[in-house]
C-alpha positions, -999 to +999 in steps of 0.1 A: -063+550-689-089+526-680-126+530-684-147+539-653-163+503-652-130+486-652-121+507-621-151+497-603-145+464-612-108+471-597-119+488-565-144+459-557-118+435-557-091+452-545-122+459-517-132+420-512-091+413-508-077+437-486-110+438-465-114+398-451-087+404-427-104+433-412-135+419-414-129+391-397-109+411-366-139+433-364-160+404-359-139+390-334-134+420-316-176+428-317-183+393-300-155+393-275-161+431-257-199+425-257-198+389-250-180+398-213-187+435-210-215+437-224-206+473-246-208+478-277-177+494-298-184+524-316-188+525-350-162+550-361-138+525-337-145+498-363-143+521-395-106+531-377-094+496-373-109+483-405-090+511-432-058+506-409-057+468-413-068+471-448-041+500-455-013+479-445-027+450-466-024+476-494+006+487-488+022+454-490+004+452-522+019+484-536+054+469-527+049+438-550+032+460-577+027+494-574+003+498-605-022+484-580-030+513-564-029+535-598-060+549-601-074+569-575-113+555-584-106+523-576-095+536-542-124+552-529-143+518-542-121+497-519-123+519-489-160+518-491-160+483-494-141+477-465-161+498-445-192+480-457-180+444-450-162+460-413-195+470-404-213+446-414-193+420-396-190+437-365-227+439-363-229+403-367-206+395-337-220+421-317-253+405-323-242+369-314-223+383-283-256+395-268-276+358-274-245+340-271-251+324-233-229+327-205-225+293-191-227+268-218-240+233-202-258+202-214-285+212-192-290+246-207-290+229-242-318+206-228-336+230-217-334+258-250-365+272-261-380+284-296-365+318-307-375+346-298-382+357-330-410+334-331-425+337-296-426+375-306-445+366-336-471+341-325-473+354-288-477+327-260-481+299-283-464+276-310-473+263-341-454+235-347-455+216-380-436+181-396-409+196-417-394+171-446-400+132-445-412+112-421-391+084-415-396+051-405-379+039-368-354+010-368-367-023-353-407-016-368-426-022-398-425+007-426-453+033-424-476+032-453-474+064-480-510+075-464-496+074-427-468+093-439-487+117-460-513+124-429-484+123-404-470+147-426-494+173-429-503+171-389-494+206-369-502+212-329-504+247-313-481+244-279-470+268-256-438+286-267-424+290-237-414+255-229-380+242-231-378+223-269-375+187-252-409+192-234-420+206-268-411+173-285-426+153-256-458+168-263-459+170-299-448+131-297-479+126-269-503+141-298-493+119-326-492+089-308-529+097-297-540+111-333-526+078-356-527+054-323-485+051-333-468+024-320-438+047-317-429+081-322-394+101-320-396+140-323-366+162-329-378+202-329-358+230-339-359+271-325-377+274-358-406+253-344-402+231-371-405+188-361-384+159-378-407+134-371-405+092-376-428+070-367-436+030-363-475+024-375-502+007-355-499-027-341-524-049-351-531-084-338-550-089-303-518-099-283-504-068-290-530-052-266-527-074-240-507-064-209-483-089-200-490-108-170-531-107-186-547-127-208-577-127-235-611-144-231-640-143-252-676-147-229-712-149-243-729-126-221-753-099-223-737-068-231-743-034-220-753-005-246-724+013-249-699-008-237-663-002-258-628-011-258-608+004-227-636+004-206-634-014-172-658-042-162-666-066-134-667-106-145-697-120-122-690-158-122-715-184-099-680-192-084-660-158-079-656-123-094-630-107-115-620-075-126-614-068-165-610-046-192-629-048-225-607-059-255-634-060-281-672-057-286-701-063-312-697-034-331-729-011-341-738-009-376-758+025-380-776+034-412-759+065-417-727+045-420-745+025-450-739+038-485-766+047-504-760+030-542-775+062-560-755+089-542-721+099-552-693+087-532-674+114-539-700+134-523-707+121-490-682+122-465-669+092-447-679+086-408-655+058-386-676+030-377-686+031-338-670+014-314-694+007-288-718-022-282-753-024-296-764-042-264-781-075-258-766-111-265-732-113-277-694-119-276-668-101-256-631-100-254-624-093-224-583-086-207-578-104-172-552-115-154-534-149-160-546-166-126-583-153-132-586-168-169-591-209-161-626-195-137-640-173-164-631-197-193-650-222-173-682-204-160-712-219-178-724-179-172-711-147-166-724-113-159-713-082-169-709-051-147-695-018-156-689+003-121-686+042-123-651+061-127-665+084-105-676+120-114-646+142-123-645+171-099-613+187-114-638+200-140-658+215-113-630+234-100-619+244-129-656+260-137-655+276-105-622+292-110-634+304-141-668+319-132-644+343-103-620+354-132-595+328-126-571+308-150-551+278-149-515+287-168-484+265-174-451+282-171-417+273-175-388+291-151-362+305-174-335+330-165-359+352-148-358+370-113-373+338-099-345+312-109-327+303-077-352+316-050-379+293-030-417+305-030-413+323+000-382+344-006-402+354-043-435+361-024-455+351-047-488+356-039-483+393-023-461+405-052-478+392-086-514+378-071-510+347-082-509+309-067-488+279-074-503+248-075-471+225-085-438+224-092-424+203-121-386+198-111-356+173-125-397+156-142-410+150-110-443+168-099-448+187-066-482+196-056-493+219-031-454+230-030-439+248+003-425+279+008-389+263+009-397+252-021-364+262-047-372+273-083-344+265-106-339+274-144-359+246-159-390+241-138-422+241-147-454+255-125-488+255-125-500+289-113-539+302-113-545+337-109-563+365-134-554+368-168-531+400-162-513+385-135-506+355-153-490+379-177-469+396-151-460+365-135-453+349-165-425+376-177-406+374-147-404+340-147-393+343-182 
């Protein structure tokens, strides 16, 4: 008679053979009834149809040896075995019958978002981080190894409630303003994890020039605090042009000096300034190709830089602020709102909030109408308090 190990051994296989088939039925059977009812079969159900599929198997087993069902150990191995693996299988389907969505479209896999494993874990944000190599982008130079390595270790906290390609839009918007990347492509997964490749920095002046502009260089007498980007009037004794600043005298300040006796090591490194020490000196300037002969040939020029203006969307936002108010981007899933215009949701009498815009098929709508039609995929800017942001923002969801 065999040893009680060598029946275990027995039953386990005998288990893992006879107990695919009703594995894989189970499975089948758990995705399909919840998939389109939405019920769950019973456990005992499963544990029913597994041992009868199974027994059958057996059977047929016995009939081409029947020394494979000798012992009875070995039996009561397999069953629970195939019990185990039904279970366990039909749990599975069950499970991916209830995320599994209805309508499968392009547009839905657009417009996926994290998991919700995730959102539950890091609440209304993201942290998304560069998973594996950066690459390089076909048609641009290589990135250096210290690019890559910086590139690599760079993370953004963004809302988690966004569709992934907004996600990826964003987390490309943040690199290309952190390592001033010529190009950027971002692929992010439900894990919130970014495959990242990027072109480095252009370098060279006509690489900053606009087409249709040109670059001059003026002795003039520069303002303190003039930098690169800024935009500048061209005084001429003939005309006037309008420009933007290319290039400056750049400060040197002392701090940015090393001091021979410290230790480098030590003393952490500051970016050189960008902006003008003032007086005499030479400025590259962008202007357009017709206005470039006049300020090439002015004998002197003037520099003027006019005011942008003072930015009152940080007053209102201070305002809103000191009466309790936020500012809060959502994104319309398959909530109660999908389908329905701002009027027919009531908005403002139901969850006490206000939308300010409406982000729909990427264009922008502000001050949107009542008639205005929410659909799964829009974005809105809503201000209210911070608890009915939270209300509004899980029926939206």
């Amino acid at each position: 008679m065999p040893s009680l190990p060598v029946e275990l051994l027995v039953g386990v296989y005998l288990g893992l053979l006879t107990g695919v088939i009703p594995a894989l039925i189970s499975w089948v059977l758990g995705f399909t009834v919840r998939y389109f009812t939405g019920i769950s079969i019973p456990g005992f159900g499963v544990v029913v149809l597994g041992l009868a599929v199974a027994g059958v198997q057996g059977g047929l087993l016995a009939l081409q040896d029947p020394a494979v069902l000798g012992g009875g150990g070995r039996v009561v191995v397999a069953i629970v075995v195939i019990v185990m693996m039904s279970l366990y299988a039909h749990a599975k389907g069950d499970a991916m019958g209830t995320t599994f969505p209805k309508r499968v479209s392009f547009r839905a896999l657009r417009n996926r978002t994290l998991s919700s494993d995730l959102v539950e874990r890091v609440g209304g944000d993201a942290r998304v981080r560069v998973h594996g190599t950066v690459e390089d982008i076909e048609g641009f130079p290589p990135a250096s190894h210290d690019l890559r390595t910086r590139v690599a270790d760079f993370s953004a906290t963004l809302p988690a409630d966004l569709p992934v390609r907004e996600l990826e839009t964003r987390f490309a918007d943040r690199l290309r303003g952190e390592f001033d990347l010529a190009e950027v492509s971002v692929a992010i997964d439900e894990r919130g994890r970014a495959t990242v490749g990027v072109a480095p920095p252009l370098s060279g002046l006509s690489k900053r020039v606009p087409d249709g502009h040109r670059a001059v260089t003026v002795e003039t007498l520069v303002p303190t605090g003039l930098a690169p980007g800024d935009e500048v009037t061209v005084r001429t004794p003939e005309t006037t042009v309008e420009a933007t600043v290319l290039g400056v005298p750049v400060v040197t300040r002392s701090d940015d000096v090393e001091d021979g006796d410290g230790d480098e090591a030590d003393t952490p490194q500051r970016p050189p300034s960008v902006e003008a020490a003032g007086g005499a000196g030479r400025v590259t300037l962008s202007v357009t190709r017709s206005d470039a002969p006049a300020v090439l040939a002015a004998e002197t020029t003037t520099l003027v830089v006019g005011a942008r203006g003072q930015r009152r969307e940080f007053e209102l936002l201070s305002l809103l602020r000191r009466a309790g108010r936020r500012v809060r981007r959502v994104a319309v899933l398959d909530g109660d709102l999908a389908g329905t215009t701002l009027a027919e949701a009531s908005v403002r009498e139901r969850y006490d909030v206000a939308v300010l815009a409406v982000r729909h098929d990427g264009h922008w709508q502000f001050a949107p109408s009542g008639e205005t039609r929410l659909e799964t995929g829009d974005e809105l800017f809503a201000v209210g308090t911070g608890a009915a942001l939270d209300r509004f923002g899980e029926v939206v969801a």
